[in-house]
Structure formats: C-alpha cells, structure tokens
C-alpha positions as CSV (number, residue, x, y, z in Angstrom):
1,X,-25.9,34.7,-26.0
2,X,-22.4,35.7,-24.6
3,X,-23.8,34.7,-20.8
4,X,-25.2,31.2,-21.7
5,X,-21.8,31.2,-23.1
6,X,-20.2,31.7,-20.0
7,X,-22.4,29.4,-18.1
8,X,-21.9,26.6,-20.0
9,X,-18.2,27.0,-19.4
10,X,-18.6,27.8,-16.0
11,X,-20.9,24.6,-15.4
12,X,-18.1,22.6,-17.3
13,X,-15.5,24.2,-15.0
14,X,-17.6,22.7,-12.3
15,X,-18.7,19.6,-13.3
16,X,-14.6,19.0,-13.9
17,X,-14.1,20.2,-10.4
18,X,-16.8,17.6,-9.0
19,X,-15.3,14.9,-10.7
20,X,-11.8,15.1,-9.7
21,X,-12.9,15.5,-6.1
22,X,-15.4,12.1,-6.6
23,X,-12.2,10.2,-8.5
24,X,-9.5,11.7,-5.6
25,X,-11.8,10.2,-2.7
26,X,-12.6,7.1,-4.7
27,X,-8.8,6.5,-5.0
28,X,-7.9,6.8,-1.3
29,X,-11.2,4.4,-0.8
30,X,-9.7,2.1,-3.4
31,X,-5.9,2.3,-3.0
32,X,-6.7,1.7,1.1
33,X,-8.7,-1.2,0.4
34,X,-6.7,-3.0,-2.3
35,X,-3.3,-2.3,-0.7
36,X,-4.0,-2.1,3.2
37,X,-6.8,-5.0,2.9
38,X,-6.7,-7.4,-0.1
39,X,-3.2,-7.0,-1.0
40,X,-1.9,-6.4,2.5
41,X,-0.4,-10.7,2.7
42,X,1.0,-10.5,-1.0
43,X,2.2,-6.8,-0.6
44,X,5.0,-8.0,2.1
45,X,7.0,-9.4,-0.8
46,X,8.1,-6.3,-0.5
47,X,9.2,-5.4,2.7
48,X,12.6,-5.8,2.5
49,X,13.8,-3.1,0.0
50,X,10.5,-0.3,0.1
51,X,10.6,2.1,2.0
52,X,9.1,1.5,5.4
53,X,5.9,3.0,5.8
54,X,6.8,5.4,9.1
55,X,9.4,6.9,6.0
56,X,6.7,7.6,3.2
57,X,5.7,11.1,2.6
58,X,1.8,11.1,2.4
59,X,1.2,14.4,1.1
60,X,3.4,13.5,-1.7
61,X,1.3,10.3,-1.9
62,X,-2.0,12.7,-1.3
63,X,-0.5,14.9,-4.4
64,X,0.4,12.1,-6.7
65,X,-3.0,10.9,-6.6
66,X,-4.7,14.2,-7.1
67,X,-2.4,14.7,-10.3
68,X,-3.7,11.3,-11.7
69,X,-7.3,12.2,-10.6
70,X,-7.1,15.6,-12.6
71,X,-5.2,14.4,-15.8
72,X,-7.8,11.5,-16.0
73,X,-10.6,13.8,-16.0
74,X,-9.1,16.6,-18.1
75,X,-7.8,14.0,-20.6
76,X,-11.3,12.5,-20.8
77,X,-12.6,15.9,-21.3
78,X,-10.9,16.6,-23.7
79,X,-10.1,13.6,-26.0
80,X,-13.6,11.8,-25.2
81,X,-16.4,13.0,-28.0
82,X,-20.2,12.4,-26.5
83,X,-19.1,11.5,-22.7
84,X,-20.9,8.8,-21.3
85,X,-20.2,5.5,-19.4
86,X,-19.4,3.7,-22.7
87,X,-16.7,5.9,-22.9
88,X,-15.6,6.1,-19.5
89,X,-15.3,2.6,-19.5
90,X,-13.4,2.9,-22.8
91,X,-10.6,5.9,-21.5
92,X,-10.2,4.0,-18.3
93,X,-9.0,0.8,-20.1
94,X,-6.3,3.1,-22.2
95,X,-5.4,4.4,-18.8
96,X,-5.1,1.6,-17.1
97,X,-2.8,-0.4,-20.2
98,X,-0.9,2.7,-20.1
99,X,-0.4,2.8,-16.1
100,X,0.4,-1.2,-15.8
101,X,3.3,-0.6,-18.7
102,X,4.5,2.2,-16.9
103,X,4.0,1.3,-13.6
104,X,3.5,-2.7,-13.2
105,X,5.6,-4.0,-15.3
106,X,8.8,-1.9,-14.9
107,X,8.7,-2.5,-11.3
108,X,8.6,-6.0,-12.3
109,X,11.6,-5.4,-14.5
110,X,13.7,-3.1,-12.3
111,X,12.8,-5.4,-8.7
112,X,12.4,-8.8,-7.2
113,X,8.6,-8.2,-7.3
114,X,6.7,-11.6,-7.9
115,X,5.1,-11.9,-11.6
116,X,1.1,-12.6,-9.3
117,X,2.2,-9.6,-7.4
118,X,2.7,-8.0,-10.3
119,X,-0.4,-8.9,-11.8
120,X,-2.5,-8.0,-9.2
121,X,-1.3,-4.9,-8.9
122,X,-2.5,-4.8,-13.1
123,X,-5.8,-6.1,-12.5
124,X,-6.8,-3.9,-9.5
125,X,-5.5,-0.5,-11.1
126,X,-7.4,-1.9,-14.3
127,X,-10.2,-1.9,-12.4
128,X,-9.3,1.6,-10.9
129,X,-9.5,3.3,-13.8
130,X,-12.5,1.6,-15.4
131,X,-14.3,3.2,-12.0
132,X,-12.6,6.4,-12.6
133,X,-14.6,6.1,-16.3
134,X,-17.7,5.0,-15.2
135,X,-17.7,8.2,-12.4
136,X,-16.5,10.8,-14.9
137,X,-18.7,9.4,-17.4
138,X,-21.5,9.7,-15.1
139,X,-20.8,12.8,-14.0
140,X,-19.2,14.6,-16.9
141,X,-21.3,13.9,-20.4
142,X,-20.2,16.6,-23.0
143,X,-24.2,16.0,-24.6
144,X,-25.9,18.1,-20.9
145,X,-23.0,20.7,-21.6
146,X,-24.8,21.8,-24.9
C-alpha cells in the first residue's frame, strides 16, 4: 500500500513538472506573439519612457515567467477540487482578474499608457491564463491521481 502511495505522489510530482514546462513554453509562444506581433504597432505608445529592449534583462524575463508558470499550476493543484478543463477555465479567469488589477490597470494609473492599450493588454493575458487552465486542466486532473 505504502508504494502505490508513493507512486501516486510521485506521478503527481510529475504530472506538475509536465505542466509547468507546457504553460512556460506556451507563454514565450504567447507573450512573443501578442507583444512582438499583434501588439507590436500599439506597444510603441510606449517607447519613450520603457526601457529599451537592448537594456531588458531576459533571464529575469525567462524567470518571471517561470514563477507565474509554477504558482499557476501549484495554486491550481492545490485549491482546484476534481481538475478538469471546467476548472481550468474557471482558475484562469481568477488569475487573469487578479493579474489585470495588479498589472493592467496600475500601469494604467502609474503611466501615460493609453486606456485600449491598456485593455488589450487585459484581454490577451485574460486569454493567457484561460489557456494556462485549459493545459493544466488537461494535463493535471486530481480524479487519474486516485
């Protein structure tokens, strides 16, 4: 009994493992294509007080996004009851309201960011972390860990 046990842990360990790996390389796919394709026109509202991109530390960037990618998928884990899309779908929304008040909208406070900037950037994370769900929804459900 002790060993199924241990595998059971062990497989949750790596189901965990897989799903922050399949959220990280998501993001970059995302982030790269919303910001360096879609939002590239709108994103030079900006340009005159960021930080030019020659100065922006990527492996900060590269960590930042990892740290999102694992406290999405441990917060799921552990706060989500049966797993599932459904619910995915349901801790990616919470995410992303909690990310565009923290993120979105005090940038839009603190700098001369335009209020459809602003809102694009919203929208797209919203939809960011609703594909986060759906992946570790897929790819985590607590009901093949019994």
């Amino acid at each position: 009994m002790q060993l199924l046990c241990d595998k059971s842990i062990v497989m949750s360990r790596q189901r965990i493992i897989i799903s922050v790996i399949v959220i990280f390389v998501f993001a970059l796919l995302w982030n790269g294509l919303v910001h360096m394709v879609i939002l590239k026109g709108a994103n030079l509202a900006l340009t005159e007080f960021a930080r030019p991109a020659s100065e922006r530390n990527m492996a900060v960037a590269l960590i930042l996004m990892l740290g999102i990618a694992i406290i999405f998928v441990l917060s799921f884990n552990h706060y989500v009851r049966e797993g599932g899309v459904k619910e995915g779908i349901q801790h990616g929304l919470i995410f992303a309201i909690i990310a565009g008040l923290l993120v979105d909208l005090n940038q839009y406070l603190v700098y001369p960011v335009p209020a459809s900037l602003a809102a694009k950037w919203f929208v797209f994370g919203a939809v960011e972390f609703v594909c986060y769900g759906i992946i570790v929804g897929l790819l985590h459900n607590k009901k093949l860990n019994e």
